[in-house]
C-alpha positions as CSV (number, residue, x, y, z in Angstrom):
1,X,-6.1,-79.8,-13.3
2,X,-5.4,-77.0,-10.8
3,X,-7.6,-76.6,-8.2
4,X,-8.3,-73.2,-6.5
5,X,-7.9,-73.0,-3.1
6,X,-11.4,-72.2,-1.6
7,X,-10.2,-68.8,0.6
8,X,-8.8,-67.5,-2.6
9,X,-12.6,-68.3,-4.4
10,X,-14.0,-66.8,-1.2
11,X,-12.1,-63.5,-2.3
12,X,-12.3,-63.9,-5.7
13,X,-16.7,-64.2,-4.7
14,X,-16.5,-61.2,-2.1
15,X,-14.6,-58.6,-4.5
16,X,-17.0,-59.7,-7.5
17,X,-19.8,-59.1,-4.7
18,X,-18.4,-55.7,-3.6
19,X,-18.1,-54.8,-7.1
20,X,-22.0,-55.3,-7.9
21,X,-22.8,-53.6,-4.7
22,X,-20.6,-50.6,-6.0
23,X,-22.4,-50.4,-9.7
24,X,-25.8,-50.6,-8.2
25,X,-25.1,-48.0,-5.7
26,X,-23.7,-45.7,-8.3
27,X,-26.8,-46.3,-10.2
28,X,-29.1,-46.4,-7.5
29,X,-29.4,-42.5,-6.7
30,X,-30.9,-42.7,-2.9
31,X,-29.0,-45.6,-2.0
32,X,-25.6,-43.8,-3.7
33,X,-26.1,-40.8,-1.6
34,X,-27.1,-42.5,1.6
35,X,-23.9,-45.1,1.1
36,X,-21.4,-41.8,0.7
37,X,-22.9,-39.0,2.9
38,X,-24.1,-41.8,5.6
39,X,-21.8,-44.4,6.2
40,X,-18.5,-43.2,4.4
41,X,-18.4,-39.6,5.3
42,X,-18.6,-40.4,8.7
43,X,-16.2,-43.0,9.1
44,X,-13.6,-40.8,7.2
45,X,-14.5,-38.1,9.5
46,X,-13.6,-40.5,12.3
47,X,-10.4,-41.6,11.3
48,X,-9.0,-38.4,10.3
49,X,-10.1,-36.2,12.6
50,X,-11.5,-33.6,10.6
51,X,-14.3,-33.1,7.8
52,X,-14.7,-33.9,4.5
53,X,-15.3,-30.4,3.1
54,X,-11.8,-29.2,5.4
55,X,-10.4,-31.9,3.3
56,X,-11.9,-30.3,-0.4
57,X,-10.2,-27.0,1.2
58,X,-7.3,-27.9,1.9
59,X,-6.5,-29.9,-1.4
60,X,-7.5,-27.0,-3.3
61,X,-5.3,-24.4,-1.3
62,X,-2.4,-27.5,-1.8
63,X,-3.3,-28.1,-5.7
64,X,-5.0,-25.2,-7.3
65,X,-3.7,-22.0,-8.6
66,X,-4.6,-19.0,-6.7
67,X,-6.2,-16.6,-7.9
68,X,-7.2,-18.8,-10.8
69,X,-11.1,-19.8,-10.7
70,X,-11.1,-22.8,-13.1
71,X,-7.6,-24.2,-11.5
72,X,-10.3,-24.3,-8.4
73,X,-13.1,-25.9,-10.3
74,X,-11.7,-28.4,-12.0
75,X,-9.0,-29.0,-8.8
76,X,-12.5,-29.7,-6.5
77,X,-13.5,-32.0,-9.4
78,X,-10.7,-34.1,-9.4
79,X,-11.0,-34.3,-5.6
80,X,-14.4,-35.3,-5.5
81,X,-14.1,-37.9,-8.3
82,X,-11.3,-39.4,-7.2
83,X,-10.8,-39.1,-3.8
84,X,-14.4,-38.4,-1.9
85,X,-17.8,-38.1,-3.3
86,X,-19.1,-34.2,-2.4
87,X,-22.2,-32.5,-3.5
88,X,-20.8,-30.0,-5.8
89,X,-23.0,-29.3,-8.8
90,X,-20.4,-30.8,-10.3
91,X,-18.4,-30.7,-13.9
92,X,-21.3,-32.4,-15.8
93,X,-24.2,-30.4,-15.1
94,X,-21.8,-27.3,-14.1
95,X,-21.6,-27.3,-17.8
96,X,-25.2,-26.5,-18.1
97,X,-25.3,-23.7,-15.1
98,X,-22.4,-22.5,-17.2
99,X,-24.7,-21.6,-20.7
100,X,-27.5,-20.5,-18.5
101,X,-25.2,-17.5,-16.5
102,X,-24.0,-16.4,-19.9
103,X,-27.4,-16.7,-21.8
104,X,-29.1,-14.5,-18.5
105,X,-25.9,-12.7,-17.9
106,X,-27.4,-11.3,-14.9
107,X,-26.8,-8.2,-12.9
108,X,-28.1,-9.4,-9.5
109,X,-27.6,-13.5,-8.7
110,X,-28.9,-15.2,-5.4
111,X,-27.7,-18.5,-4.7
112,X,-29.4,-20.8,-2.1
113,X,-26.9,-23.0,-0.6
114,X,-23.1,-22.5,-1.3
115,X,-21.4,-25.5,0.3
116,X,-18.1,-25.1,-0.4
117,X,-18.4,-22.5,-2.8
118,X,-18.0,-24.7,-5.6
119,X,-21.5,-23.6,-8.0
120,X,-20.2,-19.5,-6.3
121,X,-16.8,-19.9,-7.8
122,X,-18.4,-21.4,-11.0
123,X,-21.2,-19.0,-11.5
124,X,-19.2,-15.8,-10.4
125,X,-16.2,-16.5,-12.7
126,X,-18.9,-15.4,-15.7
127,X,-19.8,-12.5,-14.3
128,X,-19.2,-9.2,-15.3
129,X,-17.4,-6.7,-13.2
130,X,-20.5,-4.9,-12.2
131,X,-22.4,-8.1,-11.8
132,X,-22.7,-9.5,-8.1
133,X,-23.7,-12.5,-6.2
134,X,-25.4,-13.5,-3.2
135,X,-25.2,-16.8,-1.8
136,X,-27.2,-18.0,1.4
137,X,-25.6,-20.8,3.2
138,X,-27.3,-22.2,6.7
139,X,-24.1,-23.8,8.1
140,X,-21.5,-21.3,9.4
141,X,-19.1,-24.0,9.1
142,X,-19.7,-24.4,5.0
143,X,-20.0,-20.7,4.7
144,X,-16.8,-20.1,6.1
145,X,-15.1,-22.6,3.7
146,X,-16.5,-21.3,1.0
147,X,-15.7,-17.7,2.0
148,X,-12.4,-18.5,1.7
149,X,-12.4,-21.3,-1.1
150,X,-13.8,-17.4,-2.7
151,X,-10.9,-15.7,-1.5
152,X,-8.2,-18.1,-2.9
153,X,-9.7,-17.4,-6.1
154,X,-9.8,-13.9,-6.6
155,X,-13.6,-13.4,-6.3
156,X,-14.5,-12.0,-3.2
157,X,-15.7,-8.7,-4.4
158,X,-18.0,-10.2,-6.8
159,X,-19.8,-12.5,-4.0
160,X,-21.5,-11.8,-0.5
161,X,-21.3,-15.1,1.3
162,X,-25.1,-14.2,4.3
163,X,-25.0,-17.0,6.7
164,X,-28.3,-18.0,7.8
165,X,-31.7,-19.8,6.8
166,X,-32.8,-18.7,3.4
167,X,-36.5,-18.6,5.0
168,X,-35.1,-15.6,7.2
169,X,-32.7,-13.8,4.6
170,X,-35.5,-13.9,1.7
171,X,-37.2,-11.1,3.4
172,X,-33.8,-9.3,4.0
173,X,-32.7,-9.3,0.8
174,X,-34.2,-5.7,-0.4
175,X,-33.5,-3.3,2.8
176,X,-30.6,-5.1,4.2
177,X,-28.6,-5.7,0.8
178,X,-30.2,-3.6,-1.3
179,X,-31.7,-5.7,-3.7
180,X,-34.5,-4.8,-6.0
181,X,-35.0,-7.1,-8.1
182,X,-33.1,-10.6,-9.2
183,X,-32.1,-11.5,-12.6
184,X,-32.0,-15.6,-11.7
185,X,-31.9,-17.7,-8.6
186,X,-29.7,-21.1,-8.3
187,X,-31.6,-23.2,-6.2
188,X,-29.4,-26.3,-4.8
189,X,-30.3,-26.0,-0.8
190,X,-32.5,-28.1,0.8
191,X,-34.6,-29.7,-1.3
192,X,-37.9,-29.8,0.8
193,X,-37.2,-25.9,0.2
194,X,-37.2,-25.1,-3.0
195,X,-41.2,-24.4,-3.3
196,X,-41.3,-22.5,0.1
197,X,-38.6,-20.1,-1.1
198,X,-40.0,-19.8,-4.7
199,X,-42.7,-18.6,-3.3
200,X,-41.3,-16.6,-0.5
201,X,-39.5,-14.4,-3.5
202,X,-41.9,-14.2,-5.1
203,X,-43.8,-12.6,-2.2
204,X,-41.5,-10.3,-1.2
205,X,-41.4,-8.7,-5.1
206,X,-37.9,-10.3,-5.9
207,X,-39.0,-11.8,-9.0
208,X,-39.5,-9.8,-12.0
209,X,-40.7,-11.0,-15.4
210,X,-38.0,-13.2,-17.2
211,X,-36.0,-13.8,-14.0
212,X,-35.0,-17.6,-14.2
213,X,-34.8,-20.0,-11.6
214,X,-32.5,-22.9,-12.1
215,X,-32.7,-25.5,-10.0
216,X,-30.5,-28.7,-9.0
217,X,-30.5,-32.1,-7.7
218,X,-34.8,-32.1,-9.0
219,X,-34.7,-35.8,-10.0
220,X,-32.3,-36.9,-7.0
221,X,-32.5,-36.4,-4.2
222,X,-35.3,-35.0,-6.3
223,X,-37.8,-31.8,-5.6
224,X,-41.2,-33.2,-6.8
225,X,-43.5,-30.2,-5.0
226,X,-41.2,-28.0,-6.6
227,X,-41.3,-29.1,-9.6
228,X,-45.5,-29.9,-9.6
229,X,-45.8,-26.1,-8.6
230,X,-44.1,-24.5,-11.5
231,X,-44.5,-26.8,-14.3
232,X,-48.2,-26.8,-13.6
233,X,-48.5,-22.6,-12.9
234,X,-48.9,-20.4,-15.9
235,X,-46.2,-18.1,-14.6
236,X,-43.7,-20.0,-15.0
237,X,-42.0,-21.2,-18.8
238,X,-39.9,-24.4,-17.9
239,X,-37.5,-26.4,-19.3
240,X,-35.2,-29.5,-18.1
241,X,-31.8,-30.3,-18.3
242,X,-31.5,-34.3,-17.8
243,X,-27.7,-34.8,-16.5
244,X,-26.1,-37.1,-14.3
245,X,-25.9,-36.5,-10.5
246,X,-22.5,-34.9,-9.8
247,X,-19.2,-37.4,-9.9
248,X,-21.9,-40.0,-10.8
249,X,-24.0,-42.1,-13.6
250,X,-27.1,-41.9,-11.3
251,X,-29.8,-39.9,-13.7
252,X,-30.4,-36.5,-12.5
253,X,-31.3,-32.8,-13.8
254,X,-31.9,-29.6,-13.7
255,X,-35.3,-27.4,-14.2
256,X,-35.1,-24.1,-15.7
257,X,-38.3,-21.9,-15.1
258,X,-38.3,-18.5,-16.3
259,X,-40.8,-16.4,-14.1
260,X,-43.3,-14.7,-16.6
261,X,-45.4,-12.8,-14.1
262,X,-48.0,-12.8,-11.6
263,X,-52.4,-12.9,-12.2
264,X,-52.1,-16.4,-13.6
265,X,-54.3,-19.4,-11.7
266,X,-52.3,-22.4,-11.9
267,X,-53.2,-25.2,-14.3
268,X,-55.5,-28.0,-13.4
């Protein structure tokens, strides 16, 4: 009977190992985003000598069709699921953002937190001519790519890429870019801010009745103030969206809640 040597059942035991690490990470939501955007993402970084959402840039500009929106969509997607985990929204639950813009078709879209440009790409491809966007991103570096991740496809008129905190452009939004009141907000920024903001809009009068907030990532990294707040407020309607986190089978979702006015206590 053949015997195996015992380095080659010392592999054989290490890639089996590796393997079950790699399942229960891409279950494992926390632990799947702190193996990619802590350990991985850096050591990439390292090695090549630039960063990972340069690298998303550049493929696309290499691989998509300019001027085409969902040759850069579905170009980022194959990147991302192939190549390098990114937080996109993703193809999955993009899906859903997708039947929301046309159900609201809205006049007047804020986005908080663009990334790459990725979700502004995918929300402003479905939007009318005379429709606009307005996307807040905090790092000049991201807001930059996705400037010109905008550019290559043929939506820069629709979309104004602001640079800066969303905490500090809120209260902008109606002298500075004339904004009176928003048909629906994409929330996918920092997650610690999603209440402070909905509240902040709502303060400054940019919520009317039936604007819709949609917001991602609420079960991971997960948003659980936010989502305490306006499930349990009688001013909001909500509804969720259970989806996978982008690129991912890690259980996530989205919460719809459609603003219905203010005078309302919250619920006990």
């Amino acid at each position: 009977m053949l015997v195996a040597p015992p380095l080659l059942l010392a592999a054989f035991s290490l890639g089996l190992a590796l393997l079950a690490l790699l399942f229960y990470l891409r279950s494992s939501g926390l632990l799947f985003l702190g193996w990619n955007e802590l350990i991985l993402q850096p050591i990439r970084n390292m090695f090549m000598g630039d960063t990972k959402e340069q690298r998303i840039l550049r493929y696309v500009l290499q691989h998509a069709v300019a001027g085409d929106p969902q040759s850069v969509l579905e170009t980022i997607d194959t990147y991302c699921s192939q190549k390098e985990w990114a937080m996109n929204v993703g193809d999955k639950k993009g899906q859903i953002v997708d039947t929301v813009v046309r159900e609201q078709c809205p006049s007047v879209l804020l986005e908080l937190g663009a990334y790459c440009g990725y979700s502004a790409v995918r929300m402003a491809r479905l939007l009318p001519p005379s429709a606009r966007l307005l996307t807040i991103e905090l790092n000049p570096d991201y807001a930059a790519i996705t400037q010109q991740m905008l550019d290559f496809a043929g939506l820069q008129d629709r979309v104004t890429v602001v640079t800066g905190a969303s905490q500090d452009v809120i209260p902008q939004l109606k002298k500075k870019y004339d904004v009176d009141t928003l048909d629906m907000v994409f929330l996918d920024h920092w997650k610690d801010r999603y209440l402070p903001d909905t509240l902040l809009l709502e303060e400054c009068g940019l919520l009317r009745k039936g604007t819709v907030l949609l917001a991602d990532n609420v079960i991971v990294p997960g948003a659980p103030d936010f989502l305490a707040h306006v499930r349990g407020s009688s001013r909001f309607e909500c509804t969720h969206f259970s989806s996978y986190l982008e690129y991912s089978q890690v259980v996530d979702g989205l919460e719809k809640a459609v603003y219905i006015g203010p005078g309302s206590p919250a619920q006990p």
